[in-house]
Backbone as XML, in Angstrom:
<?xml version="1.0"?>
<chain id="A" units="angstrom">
  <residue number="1" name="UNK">
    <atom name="N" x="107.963" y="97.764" z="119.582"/>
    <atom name="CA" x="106.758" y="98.036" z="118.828"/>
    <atom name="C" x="107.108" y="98.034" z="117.340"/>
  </residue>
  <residue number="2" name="UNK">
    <atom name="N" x="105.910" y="97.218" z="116.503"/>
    <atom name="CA" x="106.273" y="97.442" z="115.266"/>
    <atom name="C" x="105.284" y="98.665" z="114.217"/>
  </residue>
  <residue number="3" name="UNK">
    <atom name="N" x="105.786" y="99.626" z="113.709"/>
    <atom name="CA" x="104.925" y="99.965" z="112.752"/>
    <atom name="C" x="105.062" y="99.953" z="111.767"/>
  </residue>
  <residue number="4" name="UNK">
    <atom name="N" x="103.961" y="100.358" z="111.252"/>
    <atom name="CA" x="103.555" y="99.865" z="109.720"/>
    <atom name="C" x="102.864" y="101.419" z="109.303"/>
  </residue>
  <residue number="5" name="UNK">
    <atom name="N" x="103.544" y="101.657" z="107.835"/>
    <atom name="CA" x="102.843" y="103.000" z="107.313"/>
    <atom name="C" x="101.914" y="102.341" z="106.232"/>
  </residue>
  <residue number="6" name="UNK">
    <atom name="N" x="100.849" y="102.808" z="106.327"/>
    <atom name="CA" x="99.896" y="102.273" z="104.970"/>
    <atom name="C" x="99.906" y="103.453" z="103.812"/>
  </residue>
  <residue number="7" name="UNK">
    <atom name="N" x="100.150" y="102.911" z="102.753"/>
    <atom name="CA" x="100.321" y="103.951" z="102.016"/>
    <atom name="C" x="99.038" y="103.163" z="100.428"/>
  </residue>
  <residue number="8" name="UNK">
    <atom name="N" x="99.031" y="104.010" z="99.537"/>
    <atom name="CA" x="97.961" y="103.796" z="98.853"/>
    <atom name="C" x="99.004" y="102.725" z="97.491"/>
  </residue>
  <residue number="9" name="UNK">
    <atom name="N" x="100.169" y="102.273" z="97.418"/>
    <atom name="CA" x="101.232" y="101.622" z="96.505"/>
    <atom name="C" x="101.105" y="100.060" z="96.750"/>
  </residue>
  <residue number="10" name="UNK">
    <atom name="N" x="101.184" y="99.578" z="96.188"/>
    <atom name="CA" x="101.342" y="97.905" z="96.303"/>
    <atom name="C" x="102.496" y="97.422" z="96.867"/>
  </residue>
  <residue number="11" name="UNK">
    <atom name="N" x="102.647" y="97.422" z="98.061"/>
    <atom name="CA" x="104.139" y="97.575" z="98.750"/>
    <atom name="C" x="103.693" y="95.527" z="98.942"/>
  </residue>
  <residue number="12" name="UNK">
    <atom name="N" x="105.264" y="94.875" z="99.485"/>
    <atom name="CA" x="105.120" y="93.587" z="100.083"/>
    <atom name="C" x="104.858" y="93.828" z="101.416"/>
  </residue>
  <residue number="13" name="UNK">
    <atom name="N" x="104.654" y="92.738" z="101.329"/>
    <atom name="CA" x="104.084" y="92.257" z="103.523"/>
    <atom name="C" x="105.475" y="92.454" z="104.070"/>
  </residue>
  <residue number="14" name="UNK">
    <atom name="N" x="105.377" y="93.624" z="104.747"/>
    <atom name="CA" x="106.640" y="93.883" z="105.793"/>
    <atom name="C" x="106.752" y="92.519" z="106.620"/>
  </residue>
  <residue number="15" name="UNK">
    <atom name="N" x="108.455" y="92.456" z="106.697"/>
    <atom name="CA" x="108.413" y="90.517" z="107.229"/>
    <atom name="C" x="109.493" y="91.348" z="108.544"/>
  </residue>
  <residue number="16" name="UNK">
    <atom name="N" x="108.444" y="90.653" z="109.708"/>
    <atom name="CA" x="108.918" y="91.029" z="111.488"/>
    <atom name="C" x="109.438" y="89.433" z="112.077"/>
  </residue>
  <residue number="17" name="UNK">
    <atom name="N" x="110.312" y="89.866" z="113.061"/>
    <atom name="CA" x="110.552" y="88.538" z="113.974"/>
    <atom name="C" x="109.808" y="88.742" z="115.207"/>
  </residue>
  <residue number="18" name="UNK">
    <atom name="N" x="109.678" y="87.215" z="115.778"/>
    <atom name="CA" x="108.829" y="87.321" z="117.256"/>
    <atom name="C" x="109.159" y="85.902" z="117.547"/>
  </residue>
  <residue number="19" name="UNK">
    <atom name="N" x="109.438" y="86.144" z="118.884"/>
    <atom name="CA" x="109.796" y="85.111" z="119.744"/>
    <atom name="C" x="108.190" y="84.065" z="120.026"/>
  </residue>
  <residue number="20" name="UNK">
    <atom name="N" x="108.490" y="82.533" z="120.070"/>
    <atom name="CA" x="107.230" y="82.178" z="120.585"/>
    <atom name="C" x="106.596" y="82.369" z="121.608"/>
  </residue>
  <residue number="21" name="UNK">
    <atom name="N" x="105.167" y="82.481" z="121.611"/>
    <atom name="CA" x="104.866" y="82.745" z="123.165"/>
    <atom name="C" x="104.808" y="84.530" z="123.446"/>
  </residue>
  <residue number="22" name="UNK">
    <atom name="N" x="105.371" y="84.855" z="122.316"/>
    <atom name="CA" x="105.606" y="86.849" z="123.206"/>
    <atom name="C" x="104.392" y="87.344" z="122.661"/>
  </residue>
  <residue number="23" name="UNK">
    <atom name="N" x="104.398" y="88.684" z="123.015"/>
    <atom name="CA" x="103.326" y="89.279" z="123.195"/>
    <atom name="C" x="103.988" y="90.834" z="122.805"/>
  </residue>
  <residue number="24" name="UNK">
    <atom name="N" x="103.749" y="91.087" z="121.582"/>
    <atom name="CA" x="104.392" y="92.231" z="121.029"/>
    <atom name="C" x="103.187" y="93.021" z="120.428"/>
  </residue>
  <residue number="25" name="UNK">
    <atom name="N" x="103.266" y="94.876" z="120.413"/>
    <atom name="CA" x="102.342" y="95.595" z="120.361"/>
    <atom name="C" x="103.018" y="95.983" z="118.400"/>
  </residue>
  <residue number="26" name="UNK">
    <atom name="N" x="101.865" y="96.476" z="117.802"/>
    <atom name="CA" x="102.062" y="96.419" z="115.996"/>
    <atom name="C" x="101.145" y="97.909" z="116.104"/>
  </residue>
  <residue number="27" name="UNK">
    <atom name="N" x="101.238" y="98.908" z="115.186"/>
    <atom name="CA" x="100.200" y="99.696" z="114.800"/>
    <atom name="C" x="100.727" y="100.192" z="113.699"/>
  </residue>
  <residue number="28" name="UNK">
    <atom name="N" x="99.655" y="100.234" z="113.062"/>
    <atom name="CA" x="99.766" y="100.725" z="111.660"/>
    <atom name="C" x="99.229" y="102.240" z="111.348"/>
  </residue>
  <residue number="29" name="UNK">
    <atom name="N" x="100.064" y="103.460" z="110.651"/>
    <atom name="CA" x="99.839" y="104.464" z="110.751"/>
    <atom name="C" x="99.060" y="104.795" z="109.216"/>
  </residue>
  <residue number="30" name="UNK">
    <atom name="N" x="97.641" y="105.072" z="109.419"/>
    <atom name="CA" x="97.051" y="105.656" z="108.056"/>
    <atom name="C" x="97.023" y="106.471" z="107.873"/>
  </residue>
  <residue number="31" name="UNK">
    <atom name="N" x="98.025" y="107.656" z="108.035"/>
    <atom name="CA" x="97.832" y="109.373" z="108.032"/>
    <atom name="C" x="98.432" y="109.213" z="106.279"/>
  </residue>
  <residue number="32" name="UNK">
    <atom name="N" x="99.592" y="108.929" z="106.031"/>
    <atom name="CA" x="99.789" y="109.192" z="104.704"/>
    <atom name="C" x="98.562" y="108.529" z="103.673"/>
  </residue>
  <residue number="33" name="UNK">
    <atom name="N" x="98.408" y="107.077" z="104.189"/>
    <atom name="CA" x="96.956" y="106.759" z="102.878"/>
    <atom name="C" x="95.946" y="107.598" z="102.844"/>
  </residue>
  <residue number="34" name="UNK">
    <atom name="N" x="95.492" y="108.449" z="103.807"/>
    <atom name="CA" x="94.469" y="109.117" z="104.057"/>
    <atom name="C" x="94.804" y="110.500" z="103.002"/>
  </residue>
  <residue number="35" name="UNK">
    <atom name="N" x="96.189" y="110.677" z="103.356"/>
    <atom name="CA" x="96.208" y="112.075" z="102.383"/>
    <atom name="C" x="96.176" y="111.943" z="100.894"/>
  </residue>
  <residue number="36" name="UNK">
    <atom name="N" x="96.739" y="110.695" z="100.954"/>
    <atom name="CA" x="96.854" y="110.527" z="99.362"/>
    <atom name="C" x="95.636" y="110.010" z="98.446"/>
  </residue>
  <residue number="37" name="UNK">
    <atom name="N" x="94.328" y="109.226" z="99.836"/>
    <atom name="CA" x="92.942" y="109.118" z="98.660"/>
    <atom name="C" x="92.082" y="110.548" z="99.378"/>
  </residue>
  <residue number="38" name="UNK">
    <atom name="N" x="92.276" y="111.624" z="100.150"/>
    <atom name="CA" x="91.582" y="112.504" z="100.307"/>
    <atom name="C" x="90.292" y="111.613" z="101.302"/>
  </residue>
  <residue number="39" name="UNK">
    <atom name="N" x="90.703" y="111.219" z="102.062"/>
    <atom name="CA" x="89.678" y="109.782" z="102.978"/>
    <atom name="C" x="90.241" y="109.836" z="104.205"/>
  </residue>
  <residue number="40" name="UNK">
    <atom name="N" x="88.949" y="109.294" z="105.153"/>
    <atom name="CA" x="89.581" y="108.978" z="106.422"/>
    <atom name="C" x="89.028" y="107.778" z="106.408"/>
  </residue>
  <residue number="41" name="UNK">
    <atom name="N" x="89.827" y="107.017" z="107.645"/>
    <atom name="CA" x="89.845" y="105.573" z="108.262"/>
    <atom name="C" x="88.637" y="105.345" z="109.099"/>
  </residue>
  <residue number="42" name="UNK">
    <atom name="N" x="87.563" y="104.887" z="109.112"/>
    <atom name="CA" x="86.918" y="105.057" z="109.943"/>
    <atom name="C" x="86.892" y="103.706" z="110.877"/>
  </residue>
  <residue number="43" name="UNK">
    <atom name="N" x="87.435" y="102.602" z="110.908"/>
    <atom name="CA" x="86.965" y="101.149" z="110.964"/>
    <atom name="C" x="88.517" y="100.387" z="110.885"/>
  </residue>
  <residue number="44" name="UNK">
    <atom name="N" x="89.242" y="99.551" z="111.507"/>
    <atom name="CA" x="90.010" y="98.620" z="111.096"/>
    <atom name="C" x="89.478" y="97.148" z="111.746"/>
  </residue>
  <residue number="45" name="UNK">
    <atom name="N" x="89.998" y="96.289" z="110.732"/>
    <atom name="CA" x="89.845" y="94.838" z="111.372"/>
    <atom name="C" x="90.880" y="94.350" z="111.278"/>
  </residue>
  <residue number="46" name="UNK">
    <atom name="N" x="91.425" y="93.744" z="111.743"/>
    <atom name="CA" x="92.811" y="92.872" z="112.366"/>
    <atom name="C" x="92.533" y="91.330" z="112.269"/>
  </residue>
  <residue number="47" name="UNK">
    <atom name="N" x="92.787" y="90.162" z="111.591"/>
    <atom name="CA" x="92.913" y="89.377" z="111.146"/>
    <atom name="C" x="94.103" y="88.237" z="111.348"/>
  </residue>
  <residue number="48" name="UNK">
    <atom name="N" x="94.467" y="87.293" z="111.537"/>
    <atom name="CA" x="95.989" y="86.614" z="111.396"/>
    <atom name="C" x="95.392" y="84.643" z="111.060"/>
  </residue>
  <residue number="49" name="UNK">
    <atom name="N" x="96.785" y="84.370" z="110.461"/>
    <atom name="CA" x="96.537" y="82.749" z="110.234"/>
    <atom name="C" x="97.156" y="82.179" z="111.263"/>
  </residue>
  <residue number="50" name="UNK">
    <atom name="N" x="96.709" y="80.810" z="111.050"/>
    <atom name="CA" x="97.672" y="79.923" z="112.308"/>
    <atom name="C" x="97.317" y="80.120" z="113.460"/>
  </residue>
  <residue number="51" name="UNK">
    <atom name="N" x="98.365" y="80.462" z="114.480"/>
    <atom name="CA" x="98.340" y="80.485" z="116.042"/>
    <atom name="C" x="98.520" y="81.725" z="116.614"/>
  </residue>
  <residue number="52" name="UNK">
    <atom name="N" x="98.914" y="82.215" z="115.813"/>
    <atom name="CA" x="98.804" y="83.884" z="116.008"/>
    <atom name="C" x="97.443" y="84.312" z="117.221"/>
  </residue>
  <residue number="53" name="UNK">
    <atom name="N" x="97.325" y="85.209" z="118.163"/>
    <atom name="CA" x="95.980" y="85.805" z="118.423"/>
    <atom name="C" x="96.137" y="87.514" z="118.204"/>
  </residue>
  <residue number="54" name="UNK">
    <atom name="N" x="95.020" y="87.700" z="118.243"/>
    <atom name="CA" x="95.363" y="89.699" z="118.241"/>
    <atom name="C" x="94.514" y="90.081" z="119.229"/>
  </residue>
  <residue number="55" name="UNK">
    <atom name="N" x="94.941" y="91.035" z="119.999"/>
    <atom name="CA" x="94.095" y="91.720" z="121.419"/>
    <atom name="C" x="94.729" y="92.902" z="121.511"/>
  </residue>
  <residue number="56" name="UNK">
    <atom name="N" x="93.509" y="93.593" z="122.041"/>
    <atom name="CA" x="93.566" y="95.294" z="122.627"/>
    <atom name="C" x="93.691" y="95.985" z="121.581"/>
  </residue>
  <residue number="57" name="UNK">
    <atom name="N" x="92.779" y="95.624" z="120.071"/>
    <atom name="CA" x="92.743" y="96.413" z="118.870"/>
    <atom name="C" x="92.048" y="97.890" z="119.613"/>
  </residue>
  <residue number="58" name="UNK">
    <atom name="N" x="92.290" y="98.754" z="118.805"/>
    <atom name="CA" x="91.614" y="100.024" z="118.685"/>
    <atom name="C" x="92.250" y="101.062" z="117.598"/>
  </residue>
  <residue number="59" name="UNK">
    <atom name="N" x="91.847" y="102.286" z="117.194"/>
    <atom name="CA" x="91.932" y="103.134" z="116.090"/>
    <atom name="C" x="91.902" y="104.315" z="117.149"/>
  </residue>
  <residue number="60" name="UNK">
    <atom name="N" x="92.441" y="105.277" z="116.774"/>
    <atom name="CA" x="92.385" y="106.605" z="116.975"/>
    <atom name="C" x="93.580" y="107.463" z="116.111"/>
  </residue>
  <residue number="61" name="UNK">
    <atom name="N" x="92.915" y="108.709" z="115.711"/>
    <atom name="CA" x="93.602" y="109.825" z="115.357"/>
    <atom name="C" x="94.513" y="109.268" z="113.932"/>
  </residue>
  <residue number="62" name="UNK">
    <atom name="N" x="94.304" y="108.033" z="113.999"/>
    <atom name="CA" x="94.254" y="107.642" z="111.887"/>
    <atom name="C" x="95.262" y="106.517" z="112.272"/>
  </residue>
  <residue number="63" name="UNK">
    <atom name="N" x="95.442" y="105.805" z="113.646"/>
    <atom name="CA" x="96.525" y="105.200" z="113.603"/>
    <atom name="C" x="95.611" y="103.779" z="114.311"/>
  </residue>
  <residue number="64" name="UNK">
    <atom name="N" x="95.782" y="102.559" z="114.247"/>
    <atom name="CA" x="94.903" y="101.156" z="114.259"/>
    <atom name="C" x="96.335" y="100.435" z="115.478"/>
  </residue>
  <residue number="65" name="UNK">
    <atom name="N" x="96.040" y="100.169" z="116.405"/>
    <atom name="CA" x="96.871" y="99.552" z="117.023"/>
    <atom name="C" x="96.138" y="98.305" z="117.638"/>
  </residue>
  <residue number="66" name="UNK">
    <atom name="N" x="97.077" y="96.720" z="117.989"/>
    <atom name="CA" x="96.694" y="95.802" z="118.775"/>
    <atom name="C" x="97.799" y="95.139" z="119.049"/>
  </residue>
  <residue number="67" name="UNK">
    <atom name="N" x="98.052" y="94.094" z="119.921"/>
    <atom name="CA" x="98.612" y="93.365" z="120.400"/>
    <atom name="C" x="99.289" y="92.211" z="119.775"/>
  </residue>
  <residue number="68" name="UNK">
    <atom name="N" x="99.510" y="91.368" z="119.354"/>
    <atom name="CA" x="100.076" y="90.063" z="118.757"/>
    <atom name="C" x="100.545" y="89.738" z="119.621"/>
  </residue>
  <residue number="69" name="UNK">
    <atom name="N" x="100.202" y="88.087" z="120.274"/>
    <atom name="CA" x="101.016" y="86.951" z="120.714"/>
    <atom name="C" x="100.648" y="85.835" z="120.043"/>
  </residue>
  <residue number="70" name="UNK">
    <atom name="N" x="102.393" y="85.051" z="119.883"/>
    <atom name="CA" x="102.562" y="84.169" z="118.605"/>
    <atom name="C" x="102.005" y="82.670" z="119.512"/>
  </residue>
  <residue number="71" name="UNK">
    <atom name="N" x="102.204" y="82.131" z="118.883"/>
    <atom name="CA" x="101.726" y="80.702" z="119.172"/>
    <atom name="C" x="103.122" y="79.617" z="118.680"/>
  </residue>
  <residue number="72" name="UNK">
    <atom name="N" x="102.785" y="78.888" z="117.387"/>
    <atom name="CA" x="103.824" y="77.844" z="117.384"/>
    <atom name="C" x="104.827" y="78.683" z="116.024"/>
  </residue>
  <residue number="73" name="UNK">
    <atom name="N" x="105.761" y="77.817" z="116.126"/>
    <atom name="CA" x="107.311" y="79.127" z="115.124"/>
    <atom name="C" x="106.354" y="78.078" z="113.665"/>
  </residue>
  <residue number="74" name="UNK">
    <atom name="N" x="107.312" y="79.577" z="112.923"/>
    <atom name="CA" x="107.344" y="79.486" z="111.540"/>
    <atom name="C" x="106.706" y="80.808" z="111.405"/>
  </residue>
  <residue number="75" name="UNK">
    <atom name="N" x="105.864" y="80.752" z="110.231"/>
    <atom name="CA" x="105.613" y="82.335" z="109.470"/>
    <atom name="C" x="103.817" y="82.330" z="109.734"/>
  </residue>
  <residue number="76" name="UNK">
    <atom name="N" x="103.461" y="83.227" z="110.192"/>
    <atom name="CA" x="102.043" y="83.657" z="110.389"/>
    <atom name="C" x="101.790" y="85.464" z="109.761"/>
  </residue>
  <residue number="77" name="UNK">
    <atom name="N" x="100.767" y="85.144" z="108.879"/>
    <atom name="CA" x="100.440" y="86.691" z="108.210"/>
    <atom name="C" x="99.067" y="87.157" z="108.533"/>
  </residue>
  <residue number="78" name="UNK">
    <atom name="N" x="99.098" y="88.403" z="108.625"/>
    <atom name="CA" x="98.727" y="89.300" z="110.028"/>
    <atom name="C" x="98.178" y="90.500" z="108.268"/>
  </residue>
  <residue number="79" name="UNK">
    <atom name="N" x="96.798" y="90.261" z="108.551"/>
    <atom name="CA" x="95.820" y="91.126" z="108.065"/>
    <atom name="C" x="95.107" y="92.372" z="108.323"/>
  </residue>
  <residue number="80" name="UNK">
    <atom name="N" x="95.473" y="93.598" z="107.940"/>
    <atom name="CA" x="94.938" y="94.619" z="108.740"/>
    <atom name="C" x="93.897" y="95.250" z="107.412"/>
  </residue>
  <residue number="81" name="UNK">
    <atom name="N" x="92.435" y="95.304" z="107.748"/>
    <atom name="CA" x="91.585" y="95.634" z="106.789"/>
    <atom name="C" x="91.384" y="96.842" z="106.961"/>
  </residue>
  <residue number="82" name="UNK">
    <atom name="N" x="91.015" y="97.765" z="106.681"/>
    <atom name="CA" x="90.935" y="99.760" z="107.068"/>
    <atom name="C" x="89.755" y="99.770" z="106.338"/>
  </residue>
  <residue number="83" name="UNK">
    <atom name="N" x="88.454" y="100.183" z="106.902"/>
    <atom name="CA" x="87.627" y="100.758" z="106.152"/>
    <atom name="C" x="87.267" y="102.188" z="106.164"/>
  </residue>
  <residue number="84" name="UNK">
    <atom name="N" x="87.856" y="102.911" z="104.879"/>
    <atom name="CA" x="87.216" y="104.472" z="104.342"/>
    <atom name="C" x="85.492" y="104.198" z="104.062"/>
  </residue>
  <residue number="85" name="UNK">
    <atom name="N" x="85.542" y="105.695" z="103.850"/>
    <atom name="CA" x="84.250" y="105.672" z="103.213"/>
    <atom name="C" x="83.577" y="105.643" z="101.952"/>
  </residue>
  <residue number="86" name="UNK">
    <atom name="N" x="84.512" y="105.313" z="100.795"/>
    <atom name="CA" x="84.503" y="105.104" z="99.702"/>
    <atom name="C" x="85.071" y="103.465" z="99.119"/>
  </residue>
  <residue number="87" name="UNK">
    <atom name="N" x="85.804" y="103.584" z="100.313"/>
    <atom name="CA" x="86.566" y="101.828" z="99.661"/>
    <atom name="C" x="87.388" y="100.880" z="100.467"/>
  </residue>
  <residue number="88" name="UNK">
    <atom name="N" x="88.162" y="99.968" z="101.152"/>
    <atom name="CA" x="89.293" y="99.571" z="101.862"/>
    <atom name="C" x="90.272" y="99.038" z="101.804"/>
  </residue>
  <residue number="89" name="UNK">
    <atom name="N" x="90.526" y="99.526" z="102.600"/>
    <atom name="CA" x="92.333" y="99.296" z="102.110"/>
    <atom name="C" x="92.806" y="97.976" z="103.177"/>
  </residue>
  <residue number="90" name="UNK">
    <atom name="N" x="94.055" y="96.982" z="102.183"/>
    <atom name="CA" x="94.308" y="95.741" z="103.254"/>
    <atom name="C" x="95.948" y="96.007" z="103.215"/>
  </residue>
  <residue number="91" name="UNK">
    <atom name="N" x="96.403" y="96.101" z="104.419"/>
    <atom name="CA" x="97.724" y="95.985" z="104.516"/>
    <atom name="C" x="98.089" y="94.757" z="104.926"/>
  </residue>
  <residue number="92" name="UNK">
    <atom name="N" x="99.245" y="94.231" z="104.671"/>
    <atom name="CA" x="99.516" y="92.837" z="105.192"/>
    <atom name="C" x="100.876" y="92.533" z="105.830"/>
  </residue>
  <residue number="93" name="UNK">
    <atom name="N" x="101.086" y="91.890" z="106.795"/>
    <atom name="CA" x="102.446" y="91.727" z="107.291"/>
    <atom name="C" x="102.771" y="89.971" z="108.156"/>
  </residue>
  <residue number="94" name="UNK">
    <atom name="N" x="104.010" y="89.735" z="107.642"/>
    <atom name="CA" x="104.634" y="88.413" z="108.004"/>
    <atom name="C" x="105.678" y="88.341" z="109.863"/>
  </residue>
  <residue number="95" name="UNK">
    <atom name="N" x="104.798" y="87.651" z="110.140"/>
    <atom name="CA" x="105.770" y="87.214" z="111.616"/>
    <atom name="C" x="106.384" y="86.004" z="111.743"/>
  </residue>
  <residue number="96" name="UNK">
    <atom name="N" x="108.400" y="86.036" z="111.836"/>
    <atom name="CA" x="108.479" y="85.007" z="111.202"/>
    <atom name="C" x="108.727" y="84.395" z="113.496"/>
  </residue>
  <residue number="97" name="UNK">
    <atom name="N" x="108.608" y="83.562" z="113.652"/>
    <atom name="CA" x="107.897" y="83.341" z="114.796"/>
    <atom name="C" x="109.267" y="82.028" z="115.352"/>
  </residue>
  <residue number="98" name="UNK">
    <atom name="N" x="110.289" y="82.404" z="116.142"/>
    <atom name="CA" x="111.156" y="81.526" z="116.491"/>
    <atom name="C" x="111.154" y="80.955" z="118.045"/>
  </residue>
  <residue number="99" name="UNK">
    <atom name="N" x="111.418" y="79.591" z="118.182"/>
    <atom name="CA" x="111.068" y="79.110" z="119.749"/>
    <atom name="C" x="113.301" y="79.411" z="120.358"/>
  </residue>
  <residue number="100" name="UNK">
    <atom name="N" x="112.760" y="80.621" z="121.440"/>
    <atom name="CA" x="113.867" y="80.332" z="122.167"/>
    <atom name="C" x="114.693" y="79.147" z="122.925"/>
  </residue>
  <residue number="101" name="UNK">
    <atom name="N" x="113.749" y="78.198" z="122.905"/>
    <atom name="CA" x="114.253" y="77.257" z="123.353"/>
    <atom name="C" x="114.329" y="75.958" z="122.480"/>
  </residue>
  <residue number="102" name="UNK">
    <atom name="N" x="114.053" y="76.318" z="121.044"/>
    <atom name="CA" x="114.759" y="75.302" z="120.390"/>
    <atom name="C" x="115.594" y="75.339" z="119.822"/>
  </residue>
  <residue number="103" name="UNK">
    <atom name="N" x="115.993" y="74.663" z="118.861"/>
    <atom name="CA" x="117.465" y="74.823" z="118.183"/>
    <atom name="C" x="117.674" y="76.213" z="117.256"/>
  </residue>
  <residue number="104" name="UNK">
    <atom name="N" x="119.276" y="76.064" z="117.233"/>
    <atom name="CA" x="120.175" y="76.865" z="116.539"/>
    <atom name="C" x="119.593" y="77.773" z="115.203"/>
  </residue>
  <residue number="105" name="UNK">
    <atom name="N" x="119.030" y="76.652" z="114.788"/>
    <atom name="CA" x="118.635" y="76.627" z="113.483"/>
    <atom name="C" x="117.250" y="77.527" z="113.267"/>
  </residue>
  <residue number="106" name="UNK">
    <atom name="N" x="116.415" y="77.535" z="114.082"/>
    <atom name="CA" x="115.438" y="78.869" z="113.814"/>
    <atom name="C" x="115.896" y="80.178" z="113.790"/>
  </residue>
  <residue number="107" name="UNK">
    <atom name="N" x="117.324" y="80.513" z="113.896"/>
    <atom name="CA" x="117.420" y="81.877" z="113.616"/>
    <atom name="C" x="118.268" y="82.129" z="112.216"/>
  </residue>
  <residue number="108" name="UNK">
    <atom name="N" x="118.251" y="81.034" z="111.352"/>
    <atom name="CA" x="119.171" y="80.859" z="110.658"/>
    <atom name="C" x="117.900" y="81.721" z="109.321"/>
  </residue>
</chain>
């Protein structure tokens, strides 16, 4: 499982590996952004480019979880939108996406 803390700072897109084809669980924890704009999460949307899909989203108790399975290798970025009730917040994160069964060279 991968997580992700959302915090209210201009951080980079946390960069994850994933095998092609897998099916790996991601959730992102909004308890610290929440303390720091005095806000709760009410809403996330989950987003990705490429071949990426996302399934079995849901939110509870300030934390946004779903599914990711990759599609074809290379890099796919994975959009998580949070809507407060004053404003929203976008966290962003990179899957760099390698085929086990091809060459050497995708893990390089």
């Amino acid at each position: 499982m991968t997580i992700i803390i959302a915090d209210n700072r201009n951080n980079s897109p946390k960069e994850v590996r994933q095998l092609k084809g897998e099916k790996k669980p991601f959730t992102v924890n909004y308890s610290r952004l929440e303390k720091q704009l005095n806000d709760s999460v009410s809403g996330v949307a989950w987003s990705a480019d490429g071949s990426a899909t996302i399934s079995n989203e849901a939110l509870a108790s300030s934390v946004a979880t779903a599914e990711i399975t990759t599609g074809n290798t290379g890099w796919h970025l994975i959009k998580v939108t949070a809507i407060l009730s004053n404003s929203t917040h976008i966290s962003y994160f990179k899957i760099k996406v390698n085929d086990p069964k091809g060459s050497a060279g995708d893990y390089c």
